[in-house]
C-alpha positions as CSV (number, residue, x, y, z in Angstrom):
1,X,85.1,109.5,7.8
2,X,88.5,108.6,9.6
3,X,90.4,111.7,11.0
4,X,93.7,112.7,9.8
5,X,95.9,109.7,11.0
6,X,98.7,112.2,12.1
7,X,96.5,114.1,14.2
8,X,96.3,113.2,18.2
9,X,93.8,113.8,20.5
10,X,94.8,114.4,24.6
11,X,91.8,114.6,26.5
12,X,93.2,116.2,30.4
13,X,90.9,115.8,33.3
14,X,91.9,117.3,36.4
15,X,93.1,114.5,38.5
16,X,92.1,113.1,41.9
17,X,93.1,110.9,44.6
18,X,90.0,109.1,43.7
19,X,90.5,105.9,41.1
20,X,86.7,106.8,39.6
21,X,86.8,110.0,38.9
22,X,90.4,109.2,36.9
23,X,88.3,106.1,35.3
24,X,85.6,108.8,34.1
25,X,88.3,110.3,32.1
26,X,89.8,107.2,30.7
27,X,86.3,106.8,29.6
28,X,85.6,109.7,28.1
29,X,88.9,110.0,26.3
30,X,87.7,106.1,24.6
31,X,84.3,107.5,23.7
32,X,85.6,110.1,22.0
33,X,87.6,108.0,20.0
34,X,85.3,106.1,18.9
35,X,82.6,108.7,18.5
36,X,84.7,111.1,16.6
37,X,86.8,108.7,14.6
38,X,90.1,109.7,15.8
39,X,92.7,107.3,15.5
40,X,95.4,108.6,18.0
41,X,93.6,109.7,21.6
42,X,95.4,109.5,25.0
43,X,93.9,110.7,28.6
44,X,96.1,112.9,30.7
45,X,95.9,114.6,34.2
46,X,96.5,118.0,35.2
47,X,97.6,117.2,38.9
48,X,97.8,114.1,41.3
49,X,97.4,111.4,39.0
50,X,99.3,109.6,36.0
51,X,100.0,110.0,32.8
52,X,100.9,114.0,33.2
53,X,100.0,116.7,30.0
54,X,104.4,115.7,29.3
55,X,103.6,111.9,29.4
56,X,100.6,111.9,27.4
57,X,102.0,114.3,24.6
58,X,105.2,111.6,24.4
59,X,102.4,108.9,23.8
60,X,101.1,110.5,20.9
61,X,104.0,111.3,19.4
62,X,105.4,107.5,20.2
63,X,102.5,107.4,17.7
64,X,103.4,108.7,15.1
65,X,101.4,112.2,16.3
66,X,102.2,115.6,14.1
67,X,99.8,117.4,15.3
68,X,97.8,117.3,19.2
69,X,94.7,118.4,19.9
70,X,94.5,119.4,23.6
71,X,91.2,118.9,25.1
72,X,91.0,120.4,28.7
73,X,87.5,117.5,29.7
74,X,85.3,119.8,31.9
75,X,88.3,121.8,33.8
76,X,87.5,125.7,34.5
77,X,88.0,128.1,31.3
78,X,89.9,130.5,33.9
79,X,92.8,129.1,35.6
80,X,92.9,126.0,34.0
81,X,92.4,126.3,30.2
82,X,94.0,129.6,29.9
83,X,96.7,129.2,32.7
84,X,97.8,126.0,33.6
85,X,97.5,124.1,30.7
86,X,99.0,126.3,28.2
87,X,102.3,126.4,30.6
88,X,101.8,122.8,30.8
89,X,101.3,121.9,27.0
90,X,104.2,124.3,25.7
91,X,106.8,122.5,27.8
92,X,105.8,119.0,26.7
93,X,106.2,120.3,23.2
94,X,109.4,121.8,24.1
95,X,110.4,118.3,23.7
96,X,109.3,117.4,20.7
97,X,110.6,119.4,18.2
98,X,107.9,120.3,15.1
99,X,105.0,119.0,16.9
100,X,101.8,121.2,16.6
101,X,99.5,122.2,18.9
102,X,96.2,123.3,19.4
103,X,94.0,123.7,22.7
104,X,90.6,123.3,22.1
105,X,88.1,126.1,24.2
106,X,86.7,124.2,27.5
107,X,83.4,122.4,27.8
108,X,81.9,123.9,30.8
109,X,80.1,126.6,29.5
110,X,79.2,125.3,25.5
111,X,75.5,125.4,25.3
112,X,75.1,122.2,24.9
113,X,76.3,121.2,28.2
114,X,74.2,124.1,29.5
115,X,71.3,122.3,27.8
116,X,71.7,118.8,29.1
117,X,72.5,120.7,32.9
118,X,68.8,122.3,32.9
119,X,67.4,119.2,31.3
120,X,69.4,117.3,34.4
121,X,68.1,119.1,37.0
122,X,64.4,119.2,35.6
123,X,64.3,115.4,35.6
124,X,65.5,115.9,39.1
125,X,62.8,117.8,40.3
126,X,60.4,116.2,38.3
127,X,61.1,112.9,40.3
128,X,61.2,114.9,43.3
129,X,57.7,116.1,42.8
130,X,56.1,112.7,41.7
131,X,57.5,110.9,44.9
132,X,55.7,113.7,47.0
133,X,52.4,113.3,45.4
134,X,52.6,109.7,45.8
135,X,53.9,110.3,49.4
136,X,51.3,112.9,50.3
137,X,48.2,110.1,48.7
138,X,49.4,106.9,50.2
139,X,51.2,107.6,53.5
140,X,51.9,107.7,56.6
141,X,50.8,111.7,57.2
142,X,51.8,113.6,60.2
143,X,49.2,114.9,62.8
144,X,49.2,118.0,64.1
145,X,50.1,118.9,67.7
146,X,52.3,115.6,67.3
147,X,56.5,115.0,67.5
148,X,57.8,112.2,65.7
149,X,61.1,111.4,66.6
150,X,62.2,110.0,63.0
151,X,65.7,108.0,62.4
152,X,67.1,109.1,59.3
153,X,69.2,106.3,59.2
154,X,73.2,106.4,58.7
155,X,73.1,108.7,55.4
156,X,72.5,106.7,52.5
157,X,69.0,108.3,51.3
158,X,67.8,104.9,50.4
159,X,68.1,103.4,53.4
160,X,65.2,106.0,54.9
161,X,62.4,104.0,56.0
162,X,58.7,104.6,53.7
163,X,57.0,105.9,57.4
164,X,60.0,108.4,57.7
165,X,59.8,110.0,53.9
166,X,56.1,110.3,54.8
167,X,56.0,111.9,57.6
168,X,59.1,114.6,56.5
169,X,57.1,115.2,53.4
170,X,53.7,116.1,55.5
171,X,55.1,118.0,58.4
172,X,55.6,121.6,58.9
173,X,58.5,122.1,61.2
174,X,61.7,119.7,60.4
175,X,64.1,119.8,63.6
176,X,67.4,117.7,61.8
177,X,70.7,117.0,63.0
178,X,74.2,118.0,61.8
179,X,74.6,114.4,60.0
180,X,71.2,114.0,57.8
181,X,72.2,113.8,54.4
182,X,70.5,116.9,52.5
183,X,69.0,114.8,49.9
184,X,66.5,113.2,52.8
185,X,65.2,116.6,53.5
186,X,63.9,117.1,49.9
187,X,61.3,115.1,50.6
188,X,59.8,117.6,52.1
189,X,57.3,120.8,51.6
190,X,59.1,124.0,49.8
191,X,57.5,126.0,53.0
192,X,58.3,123.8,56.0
193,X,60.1,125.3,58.6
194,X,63.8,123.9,58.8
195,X,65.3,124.1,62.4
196,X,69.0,123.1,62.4
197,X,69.8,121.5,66.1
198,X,73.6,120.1,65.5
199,X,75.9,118.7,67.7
200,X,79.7,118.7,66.1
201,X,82.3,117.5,68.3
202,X,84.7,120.3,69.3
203,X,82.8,122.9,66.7
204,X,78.9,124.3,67.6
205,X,76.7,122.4,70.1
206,X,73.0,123.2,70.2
207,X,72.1,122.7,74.1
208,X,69.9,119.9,74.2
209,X,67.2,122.5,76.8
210,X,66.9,124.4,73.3
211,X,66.3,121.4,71.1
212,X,63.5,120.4,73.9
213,X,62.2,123.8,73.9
214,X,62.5,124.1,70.2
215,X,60.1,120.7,69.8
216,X,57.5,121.8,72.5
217,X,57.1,125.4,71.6
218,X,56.0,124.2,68.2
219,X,53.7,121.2,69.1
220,X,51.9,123.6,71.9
221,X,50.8,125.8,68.0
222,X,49.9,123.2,66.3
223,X,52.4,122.0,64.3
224,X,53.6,118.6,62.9
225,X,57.2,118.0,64.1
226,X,59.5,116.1,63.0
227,X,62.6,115.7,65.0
228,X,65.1,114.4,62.6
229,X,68.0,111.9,63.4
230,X,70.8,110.4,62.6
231,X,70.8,106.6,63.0
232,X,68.3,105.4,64.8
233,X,66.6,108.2,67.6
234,X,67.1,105.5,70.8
235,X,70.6,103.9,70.5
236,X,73.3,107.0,71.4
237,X,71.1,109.8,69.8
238,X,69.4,111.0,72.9
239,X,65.8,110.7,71.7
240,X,65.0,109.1,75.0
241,X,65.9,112.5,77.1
242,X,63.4,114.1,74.3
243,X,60.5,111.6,74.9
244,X,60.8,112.1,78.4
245,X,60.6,116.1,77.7
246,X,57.9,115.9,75.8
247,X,56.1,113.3,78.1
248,X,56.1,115.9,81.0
249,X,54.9,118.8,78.4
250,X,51.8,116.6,77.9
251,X,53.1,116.6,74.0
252,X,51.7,113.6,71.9
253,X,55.2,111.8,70.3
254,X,55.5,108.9,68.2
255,X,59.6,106.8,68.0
256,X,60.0,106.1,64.3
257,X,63.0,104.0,64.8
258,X,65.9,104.3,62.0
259,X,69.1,102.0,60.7
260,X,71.8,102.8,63.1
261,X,74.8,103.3,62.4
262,X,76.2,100.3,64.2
263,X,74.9,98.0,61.9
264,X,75.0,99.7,58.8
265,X,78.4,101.2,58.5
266,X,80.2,98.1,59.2
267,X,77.9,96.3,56.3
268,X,78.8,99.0,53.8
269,X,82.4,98.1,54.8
270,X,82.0,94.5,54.5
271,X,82.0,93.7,57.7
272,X,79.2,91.1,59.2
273,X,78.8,91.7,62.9
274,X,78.1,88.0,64.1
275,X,79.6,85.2,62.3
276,X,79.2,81.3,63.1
277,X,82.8,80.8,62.7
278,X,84.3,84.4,64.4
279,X,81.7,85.8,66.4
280,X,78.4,85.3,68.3
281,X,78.0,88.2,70.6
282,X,78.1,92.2,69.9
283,X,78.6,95.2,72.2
284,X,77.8,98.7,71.1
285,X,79.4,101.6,72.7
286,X,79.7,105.1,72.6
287,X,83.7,107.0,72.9
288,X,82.7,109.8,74.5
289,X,80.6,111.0,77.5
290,X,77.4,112.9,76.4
291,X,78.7,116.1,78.9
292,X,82.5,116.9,78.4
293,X,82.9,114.5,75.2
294,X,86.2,112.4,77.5
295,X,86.3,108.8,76.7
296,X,84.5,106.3,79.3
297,X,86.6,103.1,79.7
298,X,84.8,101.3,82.3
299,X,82.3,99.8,79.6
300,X,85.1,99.0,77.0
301,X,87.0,97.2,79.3
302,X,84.1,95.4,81.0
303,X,82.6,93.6,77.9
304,X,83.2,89.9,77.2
305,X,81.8,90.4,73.1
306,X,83.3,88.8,70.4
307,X,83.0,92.4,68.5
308,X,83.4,95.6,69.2
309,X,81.1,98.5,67.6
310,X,82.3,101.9,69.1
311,X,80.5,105.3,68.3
312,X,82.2,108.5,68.7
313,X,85.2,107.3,69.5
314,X,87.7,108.0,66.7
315,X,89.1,111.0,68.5
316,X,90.4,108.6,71.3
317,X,91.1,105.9,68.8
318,X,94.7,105.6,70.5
319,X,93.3,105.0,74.2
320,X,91.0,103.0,73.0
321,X,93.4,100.4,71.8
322,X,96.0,100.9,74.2
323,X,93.3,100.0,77.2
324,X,91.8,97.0,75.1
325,X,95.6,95.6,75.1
326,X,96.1,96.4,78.9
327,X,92.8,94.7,79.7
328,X,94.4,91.4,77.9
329,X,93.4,91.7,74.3
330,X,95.8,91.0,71.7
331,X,97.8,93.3,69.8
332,X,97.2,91.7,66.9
333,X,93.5,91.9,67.1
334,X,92.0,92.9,64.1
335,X,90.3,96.7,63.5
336,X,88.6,99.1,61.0
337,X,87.8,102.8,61.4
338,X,84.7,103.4,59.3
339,X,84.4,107.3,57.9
340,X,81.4,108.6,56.2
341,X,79.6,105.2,56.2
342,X,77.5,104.2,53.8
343,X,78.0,107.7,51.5
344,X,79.9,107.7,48.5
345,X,82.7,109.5,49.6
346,X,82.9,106.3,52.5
347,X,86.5,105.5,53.3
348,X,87.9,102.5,55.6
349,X,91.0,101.9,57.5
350,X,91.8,98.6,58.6
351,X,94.9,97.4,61.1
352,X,95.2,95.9,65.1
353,X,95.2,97.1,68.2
354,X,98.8,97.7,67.6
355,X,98.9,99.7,64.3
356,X,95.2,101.0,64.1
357,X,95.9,104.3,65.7
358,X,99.1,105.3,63.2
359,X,97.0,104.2,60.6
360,X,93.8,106.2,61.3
361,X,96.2,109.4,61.8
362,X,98.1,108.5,58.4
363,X,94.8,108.8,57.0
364,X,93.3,111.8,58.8
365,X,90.5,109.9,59.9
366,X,88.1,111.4,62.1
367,X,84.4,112.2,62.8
368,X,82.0,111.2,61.8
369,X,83.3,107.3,61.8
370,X,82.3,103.7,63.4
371,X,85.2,101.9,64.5
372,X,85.3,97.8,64.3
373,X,87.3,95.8,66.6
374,X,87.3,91.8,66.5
375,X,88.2,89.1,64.1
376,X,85.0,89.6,61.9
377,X,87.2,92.8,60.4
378,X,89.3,90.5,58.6
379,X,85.8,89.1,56.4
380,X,86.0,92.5,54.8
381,X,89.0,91.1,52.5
382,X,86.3,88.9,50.9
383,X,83.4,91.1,51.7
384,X,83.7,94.5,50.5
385,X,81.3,95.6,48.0
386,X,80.1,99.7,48.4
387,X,83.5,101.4,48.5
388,X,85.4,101.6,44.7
389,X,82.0,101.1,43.1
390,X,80.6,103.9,40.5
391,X,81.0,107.7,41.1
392,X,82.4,108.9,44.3
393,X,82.9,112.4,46.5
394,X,85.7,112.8,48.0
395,X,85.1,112.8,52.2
396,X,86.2,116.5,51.6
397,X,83.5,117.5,49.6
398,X,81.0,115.5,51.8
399,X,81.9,118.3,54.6
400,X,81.4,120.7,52.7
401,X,78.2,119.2,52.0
């Protein structure tokens, strides 16, 4: 049965500076259209994005609206549905003389939404739990007494290698990094020990003599470590200064090498290292010295590549360039600055030597990122396929994270 023709619906998501997350809503309002029969429904935004509460009230009464249904689509029942969007809602129809309105009570805590949350997250677990049983009767299983220095790879989940899921779902002590995504570690046991050993640039900094003690002291009882990486374990992640610890312990160890970010990142971006027609050599570098964190230019200025992978390095982004253009480089060569590679909330900055810095500060780019320099940057034009596609954090939330 058809609603009431003079009845409109406005269905007002919060807003966001990503296109998605506006897209969701533009979705939903056209399913409930559809579903619900209504013939007059319009999407609106509480904040950042376009058309406002005013805008979409106007549209419905452009038509032919008497009556609008406010729909606050999953927004808080506190400040949201009972604060901001009354205020809102009564000064859009402060312009429209004889309109009616009504705003409906939120979604977020109907039982139905309660229902399909615990059905959600039982699904989740249940997957969880069959991947562990097929992990712990097929795989690779750790041996006790043992390290395993395990790259985690650049924080996609599926980009974890099948000997790395094994061995974090049979060890008992996890050693992990600031940068392994959280979703990698629930592959393991509900009982393993979970040792955080982060480095954050400028914040905390677990001395490296701890992290080696840390991985000794529980190999000499027994255990089954894994040391958990970033990237890959040997390229900028100092898993050779804990092999070489652990050698002169007399502690067995085992390299289980991972996807590093220097070749990962820049293929989420859409950005092929080598190309037959821009590039046949690569150089990987890290922006910052392993002691005080300063920027090293000898190596930057010394290699002949075609491309440029730096690590670390967006902090002195603007040194960076400035020496690759005093060394005889073009100001015009292109550059990206890769943040959050390879996670949804992934975001990329693209300009030249000469504009790359003001960009990456416009943006409030900084760690973690991967920064790109050579004429393989401009493929991404044609080549970018990861970033804009399906559901998306914002890189905000991924710190929080």
């Amino acid at each position: 049965m058809r609603s009431d023709p003079e009845t409109g619906v406005l269905v007002v998501g919060h807003g966001s500076r990503r296109c998605e997350a506006n897209d969701d809503v533009r979705d939903a309002a056209q399913a409930i259209a559809r579903r619900g029969d209504f013939a007059l429904v319009e999407p609106a935004f509480l904040e950042i994005e376009h058309p406002n509460i005013s805008e979409g009230f106007a549209r419905l009464v452009e038509r032919g609206a008497k009556e609008i249904v406010v729909h606050p689509y999953f927004l808080s029942p506190g400040r949201h549905t009972r604060g901001d969007i009354p205020v809102e809602v009564q000064a859009a129809a402060a312009e429209h003389p004889g309109i009616r309105f009504l705003i409906s009570e939120p979604l977020s805590a109907h039982p139905l939404v309660i229902s399909a949350s615990v059905e959600r997250i039982r699904e989740s677990i249940s997957s969880v739990t069959a991947d562990k049983k097929e992990t712990n009767s097929t795989g690779y299983q750790a041996k006790p007494g043992t390290v395993y220095l395990v790259g985690s790879g650049p924080g996609d989940p599926g980009l974890l290698t099948l000997k790395a899921r094994d061995l974090i779902a049979s060890c008992d002590v996890i050693v992990y990094d600031y940068l392994i995504n959280p979703n990698v570690l629930n592959y393991a046991r509900a009982n393993v020990k979970r040792v955080y050993a982060g480095k954050v640039g400028g914040g905390r900094q677990t001395p490296q003599e701890q992290i080696n003690a840390e991985l000794i002291g529980h190999a000499l009882q027994g255990e089954r470590v894994v040391r958990l990486k970033g990237g890959d374990p040997f390229l900028f992640g100092r898993g050779g200064e804990e092999a070489e610890a652990l050698a002169a312990a007399g502690i067995p160890f085992e390299i289980v090498p991972g996807i590093s970010s220097a070749l990962a990142v820049p293929a989420y971006a859409g950005i092929p290292l080598t190309h037959r027609d821009h590039s046949s050599s690569v150089t990987v570098l890290t922006g910052a010295r392993a002691n005080d964190g300063e920027f090293k230019r000898n190596p930057l200025l010394s290699s002949p590549a075609d491309t440029l992978v730096i690590l670390m390095g967006v902090k002195h982004l603007r040194e960076i360039a400035g020496d690759l253009v005093a060394a005889g480089h073009s100001r015009e060569t292109p550059v990206a600055v890769i943040r959050w590679g390879s996670y949804e909330g992934q975001q990329t900055v693209c300009g030249t030597l000469d504009s790359i810095a003001d960009a990456a500060e416009q943006a409030e780019m900084r760690a973690p990122a991967v920064i790109v320099i050579g004429e393989v940057v401009k493929l991404r034009e044609r080549l970018q396929w990861f970033e804009g596609t399906g559901k998306s954090l914002l890189w905000e939330e991924l710190e929080l994270v």
